[in-house]
Each structure stands twice: as structure tokens, then as C-alpha cells.
C-alpha atoms as one frame of an Amber mdcrd trajectory, in Angstrom:
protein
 -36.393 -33.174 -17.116 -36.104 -32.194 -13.858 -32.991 -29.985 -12.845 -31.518
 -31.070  -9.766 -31.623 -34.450  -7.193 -30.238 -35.494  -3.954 -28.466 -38.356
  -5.825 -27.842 -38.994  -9.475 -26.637 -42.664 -10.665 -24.752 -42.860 -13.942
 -26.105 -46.422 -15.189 -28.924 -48.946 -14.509 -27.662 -52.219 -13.598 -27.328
 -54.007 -10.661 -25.079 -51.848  -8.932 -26.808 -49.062  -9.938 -30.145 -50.157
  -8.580 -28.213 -51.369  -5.510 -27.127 -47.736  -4.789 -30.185 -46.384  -5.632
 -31.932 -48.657  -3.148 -29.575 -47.761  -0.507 -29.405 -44.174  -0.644 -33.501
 -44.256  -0.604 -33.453 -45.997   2.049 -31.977 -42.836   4.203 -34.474 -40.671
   2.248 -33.065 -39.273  -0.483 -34.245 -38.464  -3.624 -33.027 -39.955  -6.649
 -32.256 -39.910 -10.604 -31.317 -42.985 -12.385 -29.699 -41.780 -15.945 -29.602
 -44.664 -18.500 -27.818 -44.460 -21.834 -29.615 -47.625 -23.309 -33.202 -47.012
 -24.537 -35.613 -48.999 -22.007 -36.361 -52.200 -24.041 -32.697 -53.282 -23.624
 -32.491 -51.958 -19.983 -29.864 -53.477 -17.181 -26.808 -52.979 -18.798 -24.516
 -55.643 -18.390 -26.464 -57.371 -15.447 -28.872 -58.544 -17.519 -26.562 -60.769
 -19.930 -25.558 -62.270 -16.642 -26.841 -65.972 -15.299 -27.838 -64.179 -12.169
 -25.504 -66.401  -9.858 -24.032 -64.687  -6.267 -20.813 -65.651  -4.665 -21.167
 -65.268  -1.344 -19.796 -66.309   2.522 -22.078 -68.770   4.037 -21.819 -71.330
   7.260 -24.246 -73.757   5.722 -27.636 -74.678   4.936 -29.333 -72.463   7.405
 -28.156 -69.595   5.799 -29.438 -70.910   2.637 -32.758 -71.652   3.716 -32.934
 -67.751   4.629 -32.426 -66.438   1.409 -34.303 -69.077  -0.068 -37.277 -69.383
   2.247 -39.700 -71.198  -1.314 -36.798 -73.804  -0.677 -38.680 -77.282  -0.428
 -37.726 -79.574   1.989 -37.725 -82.373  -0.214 -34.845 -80.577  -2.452 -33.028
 -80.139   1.296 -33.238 -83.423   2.354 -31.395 -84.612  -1.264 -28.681 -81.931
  -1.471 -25.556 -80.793   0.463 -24.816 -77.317   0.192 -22.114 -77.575   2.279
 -20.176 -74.380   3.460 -18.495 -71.505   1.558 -16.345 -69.655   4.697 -14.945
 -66.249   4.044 -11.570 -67.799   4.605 -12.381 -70.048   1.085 -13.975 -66.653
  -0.269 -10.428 -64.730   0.739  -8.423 -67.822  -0.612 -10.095 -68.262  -4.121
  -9.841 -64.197  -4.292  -6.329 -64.017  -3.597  -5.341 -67.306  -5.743  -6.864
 -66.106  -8.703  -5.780 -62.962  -8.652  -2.211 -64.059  -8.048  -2.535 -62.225
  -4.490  -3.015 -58.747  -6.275  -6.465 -58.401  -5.461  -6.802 -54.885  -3.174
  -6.600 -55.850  -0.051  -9.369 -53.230   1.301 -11.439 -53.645  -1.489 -11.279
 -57.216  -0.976 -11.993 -57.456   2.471 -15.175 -55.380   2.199 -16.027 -57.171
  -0.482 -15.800 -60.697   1.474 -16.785 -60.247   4.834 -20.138 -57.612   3.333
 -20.973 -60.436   0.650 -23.574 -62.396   3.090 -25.067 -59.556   5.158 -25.791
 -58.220   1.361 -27.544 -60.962   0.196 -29.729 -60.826   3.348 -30.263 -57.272
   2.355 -31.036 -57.881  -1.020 -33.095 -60.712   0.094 -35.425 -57.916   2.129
 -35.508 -55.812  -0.711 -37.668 -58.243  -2.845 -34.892 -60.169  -4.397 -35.426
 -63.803  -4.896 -32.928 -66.116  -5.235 -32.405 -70.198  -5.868 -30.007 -72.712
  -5.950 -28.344 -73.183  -9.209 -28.593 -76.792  -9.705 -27.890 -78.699 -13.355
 -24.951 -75.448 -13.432 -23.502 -76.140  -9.908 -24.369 -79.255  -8.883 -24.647
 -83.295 -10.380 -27.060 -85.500  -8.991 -24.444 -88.193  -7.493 -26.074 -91.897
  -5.951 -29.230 -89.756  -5.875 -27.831 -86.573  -3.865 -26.724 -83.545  -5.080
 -23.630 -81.309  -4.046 -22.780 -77.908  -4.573 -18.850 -77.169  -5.373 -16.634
 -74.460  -6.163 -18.064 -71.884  -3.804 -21.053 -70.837  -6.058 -24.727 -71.580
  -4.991 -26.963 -69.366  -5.381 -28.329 -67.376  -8.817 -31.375 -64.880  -8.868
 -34.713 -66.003  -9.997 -34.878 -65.441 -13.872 -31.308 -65.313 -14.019 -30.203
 -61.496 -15.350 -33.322 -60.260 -17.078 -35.133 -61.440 -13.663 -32.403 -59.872
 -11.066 -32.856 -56.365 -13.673 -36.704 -57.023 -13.664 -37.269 -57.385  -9.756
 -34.767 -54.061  -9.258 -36.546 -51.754 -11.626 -39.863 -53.326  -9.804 -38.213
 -52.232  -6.579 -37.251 -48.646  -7.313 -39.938 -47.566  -8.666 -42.330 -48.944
  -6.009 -39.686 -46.279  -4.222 -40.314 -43.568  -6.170 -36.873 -43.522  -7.987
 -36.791 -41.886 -11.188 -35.390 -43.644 -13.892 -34.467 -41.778 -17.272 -33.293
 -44.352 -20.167 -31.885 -42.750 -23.639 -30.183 -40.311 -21.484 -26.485 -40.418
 -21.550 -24.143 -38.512 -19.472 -21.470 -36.480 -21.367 -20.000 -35.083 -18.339
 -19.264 -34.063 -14.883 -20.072 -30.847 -13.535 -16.871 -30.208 -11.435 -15.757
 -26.717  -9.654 -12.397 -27.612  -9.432 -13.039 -29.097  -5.452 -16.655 -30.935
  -5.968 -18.977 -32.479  -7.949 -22.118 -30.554  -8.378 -24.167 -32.337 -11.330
 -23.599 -33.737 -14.718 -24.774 -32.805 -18.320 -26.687 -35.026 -20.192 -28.621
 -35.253 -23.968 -31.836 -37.010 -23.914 -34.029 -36.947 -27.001 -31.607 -34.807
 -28.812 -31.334 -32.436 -25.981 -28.297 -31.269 -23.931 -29.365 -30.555 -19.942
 -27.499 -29.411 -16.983 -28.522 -31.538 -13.572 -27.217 -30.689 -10.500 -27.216
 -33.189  -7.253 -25.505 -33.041  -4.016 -23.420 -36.316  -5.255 -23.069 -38.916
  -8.468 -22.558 -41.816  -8.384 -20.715 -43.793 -11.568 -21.992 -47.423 -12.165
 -21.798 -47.225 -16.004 -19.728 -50.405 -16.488 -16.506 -50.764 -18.205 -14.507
 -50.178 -21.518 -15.391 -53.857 -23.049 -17.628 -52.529 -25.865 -15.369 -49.830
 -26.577 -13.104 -51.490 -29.817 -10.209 -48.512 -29.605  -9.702 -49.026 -25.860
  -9.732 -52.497 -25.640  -7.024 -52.757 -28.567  -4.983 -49.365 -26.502  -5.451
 -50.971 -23.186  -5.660 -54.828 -23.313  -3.539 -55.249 -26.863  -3.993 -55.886
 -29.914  -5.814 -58.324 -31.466  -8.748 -58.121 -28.951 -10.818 -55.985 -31.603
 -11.326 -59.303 -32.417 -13.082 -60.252 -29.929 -17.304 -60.594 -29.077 -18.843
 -58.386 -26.910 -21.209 -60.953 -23.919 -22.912 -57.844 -23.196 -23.737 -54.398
 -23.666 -22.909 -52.536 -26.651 -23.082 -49.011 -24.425 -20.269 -50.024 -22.237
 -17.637 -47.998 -23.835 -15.926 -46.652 -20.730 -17.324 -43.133 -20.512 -17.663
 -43.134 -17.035 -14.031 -43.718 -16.870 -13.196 -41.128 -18.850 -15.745 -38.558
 -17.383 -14.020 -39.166 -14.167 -10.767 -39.452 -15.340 -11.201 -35.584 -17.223
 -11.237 -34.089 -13.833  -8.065 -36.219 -12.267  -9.910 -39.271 -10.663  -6.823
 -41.885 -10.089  -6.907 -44.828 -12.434  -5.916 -48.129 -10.478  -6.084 -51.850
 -11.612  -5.247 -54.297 -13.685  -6.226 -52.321 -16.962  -4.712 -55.086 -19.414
  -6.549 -57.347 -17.562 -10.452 -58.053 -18.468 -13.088 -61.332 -17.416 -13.503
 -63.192 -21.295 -14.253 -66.376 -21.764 -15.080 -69.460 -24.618 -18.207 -68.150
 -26.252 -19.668 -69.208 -29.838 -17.667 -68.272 -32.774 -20.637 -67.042 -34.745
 -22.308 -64.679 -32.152 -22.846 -61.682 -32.876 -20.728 -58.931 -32.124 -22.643
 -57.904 -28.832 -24.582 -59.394 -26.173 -28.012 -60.927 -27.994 -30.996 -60.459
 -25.228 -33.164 -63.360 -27.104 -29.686 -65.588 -26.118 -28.619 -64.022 -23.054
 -25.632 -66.147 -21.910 -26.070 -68.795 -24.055 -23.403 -68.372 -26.299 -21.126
 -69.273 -23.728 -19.180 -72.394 -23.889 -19.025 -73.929 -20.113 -18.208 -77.450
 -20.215 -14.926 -78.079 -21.223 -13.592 -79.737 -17.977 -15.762 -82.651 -19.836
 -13.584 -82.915 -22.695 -10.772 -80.845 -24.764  -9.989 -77.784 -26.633  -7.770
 -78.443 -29.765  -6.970 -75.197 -31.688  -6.463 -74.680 -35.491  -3.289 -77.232
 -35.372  -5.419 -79.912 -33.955  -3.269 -79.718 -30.290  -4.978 -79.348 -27.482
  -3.220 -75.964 -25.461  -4.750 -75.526 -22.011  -5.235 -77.706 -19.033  -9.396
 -78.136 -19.085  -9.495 -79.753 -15.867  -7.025 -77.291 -13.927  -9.618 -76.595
 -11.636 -13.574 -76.144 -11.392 -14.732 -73.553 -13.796 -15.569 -71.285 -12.227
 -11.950 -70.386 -11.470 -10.722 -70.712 -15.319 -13.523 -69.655 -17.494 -13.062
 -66.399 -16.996  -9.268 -66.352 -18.408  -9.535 -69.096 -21.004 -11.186 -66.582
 -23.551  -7.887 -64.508 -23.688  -6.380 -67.829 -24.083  -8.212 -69.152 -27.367
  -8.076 -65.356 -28.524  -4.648 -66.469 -28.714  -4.648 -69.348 -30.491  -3.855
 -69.589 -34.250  -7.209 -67.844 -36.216  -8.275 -67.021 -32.977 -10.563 -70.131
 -32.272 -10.598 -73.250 -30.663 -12.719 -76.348 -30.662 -14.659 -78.280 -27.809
 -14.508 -81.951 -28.655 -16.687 -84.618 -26.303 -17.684 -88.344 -26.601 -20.797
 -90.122 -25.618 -19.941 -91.131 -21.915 -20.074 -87.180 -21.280 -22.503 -85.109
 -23.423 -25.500 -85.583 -20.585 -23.441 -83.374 -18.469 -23.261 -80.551 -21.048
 -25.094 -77.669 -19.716 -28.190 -75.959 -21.519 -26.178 -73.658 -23.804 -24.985
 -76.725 -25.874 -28.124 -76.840 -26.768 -29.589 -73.688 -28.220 -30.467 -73.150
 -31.849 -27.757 -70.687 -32.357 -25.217 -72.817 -32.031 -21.911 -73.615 -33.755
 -21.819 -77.702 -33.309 -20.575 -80.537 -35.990 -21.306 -83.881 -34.924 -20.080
 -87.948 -36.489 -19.786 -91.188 -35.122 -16.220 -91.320 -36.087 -13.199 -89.108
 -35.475 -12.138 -88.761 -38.684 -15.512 -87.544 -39.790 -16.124 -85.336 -36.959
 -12.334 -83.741 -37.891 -13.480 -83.666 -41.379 -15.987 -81.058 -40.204 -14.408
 -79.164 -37.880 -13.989 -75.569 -39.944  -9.832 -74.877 -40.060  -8.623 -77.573
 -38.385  -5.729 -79.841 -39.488  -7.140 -83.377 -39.592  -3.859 -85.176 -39.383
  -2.574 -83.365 -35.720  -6.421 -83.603 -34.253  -6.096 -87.012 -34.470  -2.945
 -87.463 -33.592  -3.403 -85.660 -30.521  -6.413 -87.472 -29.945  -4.405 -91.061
 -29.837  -1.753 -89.570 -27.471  -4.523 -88.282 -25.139  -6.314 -91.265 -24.981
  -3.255 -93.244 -24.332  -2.356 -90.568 -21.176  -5.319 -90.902 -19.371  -5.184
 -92.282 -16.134  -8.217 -94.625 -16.089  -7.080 -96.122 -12.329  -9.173 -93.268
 -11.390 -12.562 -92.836 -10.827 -14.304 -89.939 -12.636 -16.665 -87.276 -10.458
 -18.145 -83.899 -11.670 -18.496 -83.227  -8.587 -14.778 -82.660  -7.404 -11.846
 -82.872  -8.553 -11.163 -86.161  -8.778  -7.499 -86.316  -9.773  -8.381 -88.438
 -13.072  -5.245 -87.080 -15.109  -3.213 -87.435 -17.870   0.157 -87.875 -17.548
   3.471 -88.007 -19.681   1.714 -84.973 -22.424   2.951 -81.540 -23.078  -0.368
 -80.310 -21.583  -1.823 -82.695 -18.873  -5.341 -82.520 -18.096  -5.677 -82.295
 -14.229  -8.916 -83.700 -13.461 -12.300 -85.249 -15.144  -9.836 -86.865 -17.727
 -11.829 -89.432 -20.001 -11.084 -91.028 -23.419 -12.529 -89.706 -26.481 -13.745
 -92.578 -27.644 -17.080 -93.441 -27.735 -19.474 -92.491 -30.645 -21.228 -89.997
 -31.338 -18.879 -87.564 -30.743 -19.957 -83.620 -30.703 -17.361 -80.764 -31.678
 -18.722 -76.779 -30.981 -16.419 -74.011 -31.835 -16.265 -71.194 -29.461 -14.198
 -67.713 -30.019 -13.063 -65.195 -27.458 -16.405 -63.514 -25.466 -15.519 -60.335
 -23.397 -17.638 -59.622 -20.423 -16.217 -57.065 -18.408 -12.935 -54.859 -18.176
 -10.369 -55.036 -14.602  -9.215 -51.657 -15.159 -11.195 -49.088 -13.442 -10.915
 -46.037 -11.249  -9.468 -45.878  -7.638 -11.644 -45.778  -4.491 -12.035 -46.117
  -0.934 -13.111 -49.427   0.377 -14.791 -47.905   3.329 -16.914 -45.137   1.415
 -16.682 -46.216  -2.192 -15.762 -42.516  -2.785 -13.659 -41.636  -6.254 -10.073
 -40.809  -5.288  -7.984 -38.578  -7.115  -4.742 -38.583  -7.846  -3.345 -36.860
  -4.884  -4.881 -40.130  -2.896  -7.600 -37.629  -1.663 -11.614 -38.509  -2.084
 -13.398 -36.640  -4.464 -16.161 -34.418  -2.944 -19.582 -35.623  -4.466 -18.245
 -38.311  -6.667 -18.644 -42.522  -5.711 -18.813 -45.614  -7.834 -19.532 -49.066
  -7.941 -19.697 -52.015 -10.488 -17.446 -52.846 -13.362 -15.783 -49.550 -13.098
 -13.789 -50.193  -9.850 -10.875 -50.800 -10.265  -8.384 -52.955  -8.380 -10.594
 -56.051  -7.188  -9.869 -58.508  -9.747  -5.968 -59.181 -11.990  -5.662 -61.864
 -14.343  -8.794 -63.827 -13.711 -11.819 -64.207 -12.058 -14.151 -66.478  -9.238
 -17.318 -66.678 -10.718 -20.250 -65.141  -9.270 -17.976 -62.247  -8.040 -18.953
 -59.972 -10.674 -22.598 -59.080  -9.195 -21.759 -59.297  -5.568 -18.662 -56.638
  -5.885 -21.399 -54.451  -7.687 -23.876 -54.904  -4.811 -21.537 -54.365  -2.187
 -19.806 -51.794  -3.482 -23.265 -50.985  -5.008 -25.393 -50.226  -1.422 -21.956
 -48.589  -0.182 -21.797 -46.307  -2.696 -25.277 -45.065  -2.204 -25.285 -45.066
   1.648 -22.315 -42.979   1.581 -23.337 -40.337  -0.966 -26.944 -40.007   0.992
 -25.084 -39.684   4.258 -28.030 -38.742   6.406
């Protein structure tokens, strides 16, 4: 293995390949080091559905990252706009307005000019209709600020960056994991990593971290998030155990963020305990604005219909991790199961199914029969039928009068067959992270001073996201911060 390089990234995901790409572009050499052995490359990008949240004035600017974009789909759909005002709002409102405000700002008002970047990297990208969009009196219309996904979803955004980088002569090492940082005591000079059973010393003018988070890591997440999350699944990567943190963290990088915090969401109670590649996301459990959750006592305990998913999903898994047995139930009726999205119906899933209540109830593992179905009368007797139901937005059909109203997309549960899936807590990704500057993505200490030769990017920031989560976010903060990060430690 060769001893030293320009620029050495910790990780190969997206924000890894995003800084690689970057800091090529001004000519410098570089080594990607991957823990994961090749065939289950990507890291935690490549669980992902591949879908970008980004700033965009309209259809024009979808038609340039989409140029394959018929005009046939055009003339049927209404992409409508996503400003960076709506991108600041849903950022701040999520976050309960603790979102950095640096961090966020670059990560806002960089979001489209990346994607354009991307886009001239070889990156392909689509609209994510059937996830995003209903067909509506024969039109359809995108909502809650997410559009776009790559082609192939994650395996295809990993696929077309590892294409990419090494069509730019950037090395990439897999099975080699990084057990430190080489560190004088003012810069970073290297790191030392074991590959094939062998320790090495590499030295590099800077590295940069985009190793991911402490979600697969069973001791932190119980230390920093509480307990009970042991508990939980793993969505992705079983090598995201938060060693980059620590690394960085040995030789006083500041900590910063919402370390209790993490993204988790409703995924199938009988996944395994990591991320399954032949399954990708399809454990998840999407569609409850559709119907209810009801936990072990039968009682529903959230609001489903609060707001579009993409603004919930991300903290209801914390939720139901919660609950009683730490599990909850999806229940829907006939009028809505053709709006279920495609992970409903995978082979690996957890899904009873009767054409009466009582026998669906009678199947649904640890639930008391008698409250399901007495929650189920009081529900259906709440719901505001005056109003019109719409997928599309949020159409204000409520309950009212219940200890938990449903905001919007409220129907009776009523009409046979009905379908029940059980879903568990899924962790994706971790909100505590390291400290950095938004206009470098340089590590920062602890005395609030960069650390020479040191950047990161991806999961590992922290700072950007408390509490919850806008979907799509995830990948755009790690290509932003991603092509930072690697045009700031090339520096040419």
C-alpha cells in the first residue's frame, strides 16, 4: 500500500466520493480507505432511496438535472417550486430552530448549485413519482419539498460514484480500516490503518473523516441516546460504529450537536439486526398518514397525519421504540391500501390480513383485542368525513374530540379487507457529531480553533439536524459538506 497521498478520505459513501471528486478536481491525488470489504461497498448511502432535497424555482430547473425527462411526463405533472425560504423553514421547524445556523445556511443556499454539480459529474437523477407524488384527475403533483432521487436509488448513486472516481484515477482501498490519526500535537499528518491483517502508517497533507456515525455501535447508542435503544435495528451499515468520532475526538476535536438525538424511523419488526442489501430500504414502514398506529394496548399514540412524512418519519421510530414491547402496528382498510408504497409489498414482510376487525386483532402478535377495537369505534366515530380526502396535501380531514387527533388524511377503518404490518424502531443515522466550520468544513477543536489537516463531511457533522429530520436532507448535507470538504483540504 502506498505510503503517502495528497488527500486521504476516511469512508466511501456519498460524501466521501463527493470529496474525493472535488479535491480531484484541483488535481490532487487521492486515497479512499474503506472499512467494509468491497461487495458491501457505500456505507450507509447505499441503504438509502437515493432521494435529494434541494432549492429549486421550478420546472426548468428540473428539466436540467433531468435532461432524459420526457415531455409527455412534463406536460402531466406539476413540480411546482421548493424556495430556499421553504428549505430554511422546514430546517428550522423541525429542528425546533436549533439547527446551526452556518451550517444551515451553506447547506441551503449550496443544495441546488450541488446538484448541478453532481449532475456534471455523471450523476443521474429522476423524479420520484409513486413515493412523492399521486396521480390526481390524471395529473400528478409533487409535495413536501422532495423531488428528485438518483437513478437506482442508493446502490445506483454508490455505483455511478465509484464509476466516477475511478475513471479519475482515485484509489480506493476497501477492508482497510483506520485506527487512528497521525497528529503532532498542531497537525494532521496521516493515519494508521490494518488491511489484510496488516498495520500501515500513511501520511497525506490532509484527511478527511466521512465514516458515518455511532448508529451501529450498541454501547454508544445506549451511553449517548439512552437506554433501551440497544433495542433497536440497524437501516444500514453494520461498520458505522463511530470511530471517526472517536479518532478525532482522541486528539481534542470539539464535539457539537444534538448527540441524544438520531434520524429512526417505523421499520419491520423482524428485520434483521442491520441493513439487508438484497432489501435495501424496504423494511421501512412509510405509509402511515393512510391509516393508524395502535401499540401493544390497542391505542393509537401519535398523530399519523401531523404533517407529510417526510417531516415525521424520521422521529416516529424513537416514538414506537417507546411504546409498550417496543412495537407498534400499522392498521389500513380497503379504500387506502392502493396508495401503500412498494415496501408493503416485499416478501420479507411482517403483515396479517382478515376481512373483519376482530379477526385481523385476533392476529395481530401482543395486542389487546378488547382496546384495538375499542379504539377503533371511537376513531371511526371522530372522523370528520365533511372533508374531502387528498394524498396530495394536507387536506385538513381530522378527527376531533380524541386524546390523539389525527390531523389530516383521516378515513374510517372500515372497509374489508383490512391489512395490519408490524414495524419496530429502525435507526439510520446518529445527530451527534463533531464541530466544524461551515465555510471550510475544517474539524474544530475545542479551543474553537480549526484543526490543521483535518475536515469532515456526512453523518459525522454535527450540529445540522436536533430532534428530527426533512427527508432527503441526509445525502445533500453529505454532498455539500461533501465537495466542501474536499475543495478545502486540496486548496490549490
Amino acid at each position: 500500500m502506498a505510503t503517502s497521498r495528497d488527500i486521504i478520505i476516511i469512508g466511501a459513501g456519498n460524501a466521501a466520493f463527493c470529496a474525493a471528486h472535488a479535491a480531484r478536481e484541483k488535481g490532487a491525488s487521492v486515497l479512499m480507505l474503506e472499512c467494509a470489504p468491497e461487495a458491501v461497498n457505500g456505507g450507509n448511502s447505499r441503504f438509502t432511496a437515493g432521494a435529494m432535497r434541494f432549492a429549486y424555482e421550478g420546472v426548468d430547473d428540473i428539466r436540467a438535472l433531468c435532461p432524459d425527462l420526457a415531455q409527455e411526463q412534463i406536460d402531466i405533472t406539476d413540480f411546482g417550486s421548493y424556495t430556499t425560504d421553504q428549505f430554511y423553514d422546514d430546517m428550522f421547524r423541525v429542528t425546533r430552530y436549533r439547527s446551526d445556523p452556518a451550517l444551515c445556511e451553506r447547506l441551503v443556499m449550496s443544495s441546488r448549485e450541488t446538484m448541478g454539480w453532481m449532475r456534471e459529474k455523471g450523476i443521474r437523477f429522476m423524479p420520484i413519482y409513486g413515493r412523492q407524488a399521486f396521480k390526481v384527475d390524471g395529473r400528478f403533483k409533487f409535495w413536501g419539498g422532495l423531488t428528485l432521487e438518483t437513478w437506482g436509488g442508493g446502490p445506483g448513486l454508490v455505483d455511478q460514484h465509484t464509476k466516477i472516481a475511478k475513471e479519475q484515477g482515485i484509489d480506493i482501498r476497501y477492508d482497510s480500516r483506520v485506527l487512528e490519526l497521525l497528529f503532532d500535537g498542531h497537525k494532521v499528518t496521516g493515519v494508521q490503518v490494518r488491511n489484510k491483517g496488516e498495520v500501515f502508517t500513511l501520511t497525506a497533507d490532509s484527511v478527511i473523516m466521512a465514516c458515518g456515525g455511532f448508529q451501529a455501535n450498541t454501547e454508544w447508542r445506549t451511553r449517548y441516546l439512552g437506554p433501551g435503544w440497544e433495542m433497536a435495528r440497524v437501516r444500514g451499515s453494520r461498520y458505522n460504529t463511530g470511530d471517526g468520532i472517536r479518532m478525532a475526538l482522541d486528539i481534542g476535536a470539539s464535539p457539537y450537536g444534538n448527540w441524544s438525538g438520531c434520524h429512526a424511523v417505523g421499520w419491520d419488526y423482524n428485520a434483521p439486526e442491520f441493513g439487508d442489501l438484497a432489501v435495501g430500504d424496504g423494511f421501512q414502514k412509510h405509509s402511515y398518514p393512510w391509516g393508524i398506529m395502535v401499540n401493544a394496548e390497542g391505542r393509537r399514540f401519535v398523530d399519523e397525519g401531523a404533517d407529510f412524512r417526510n417531516y415525521t418519519y424520521a422521529k416516529y421510530g424513537r416514538v414506537i421504540l417507546n411504546q409498550p414491547d417496543q412495537f407498534a402496528w400499522q392498521v389500513f382498510d380497503n379504500k387506502v391500501t392502493h396508495l401503500l408504497r412498494d415496501e408493503y409489498r416485499i416478501r420479507q414482510v411482517t403483515k396479517v390480513s382478515a376481512d373483519t376487525l376482530e379477526a385481523l386483532v385476533a392476529k395481530m402478535d401482543g395486542v389487546d383485542a378488547n382496546g384495538f377495537l375499542a379504539e377503533i369505534d371511537a376513531y371511526n366515530q371522530a372522523v370528520n368525513q365533511r372533508v374531502s380526502f387528498d394524498p396530495n396535501v394536507k387536506d385538513g380531514r381530522n378527527t376531533q374530540g380524541l386524546a390523539v387527533n389525527k390531523s389530516n388524511w383521516a378515513n374510517t377503518i372500515d372497509e374489508p379487507p383490512f391489512e395490519a404490518y408490524q414495524v419496530g424502531c429502525g435507526i439510520t443515522f446518529t445527530f451527534g457529531g463533531l464541530r466544524i466550520e461551515a465555510d471550510t468544513a475544517a474539524v474544530v477543536n475545542n479551543d474553537d480553533e480549526p484543526i490543521p489537516g483535518l475536515y469532515a463531511a456526512g453523518e459525522l457533522v454535527g450540529g445540522i439536524f436536533y430532534f428530527n429530520y426533512p427527508g432527503g436532507t441526509g445525502l445533500m448535507s453529505g454532498s455539500v459538506f461533501g465537495r466542501l470538504a474536499g475543495s478545502s483540504a486540496a486548496g490549490k
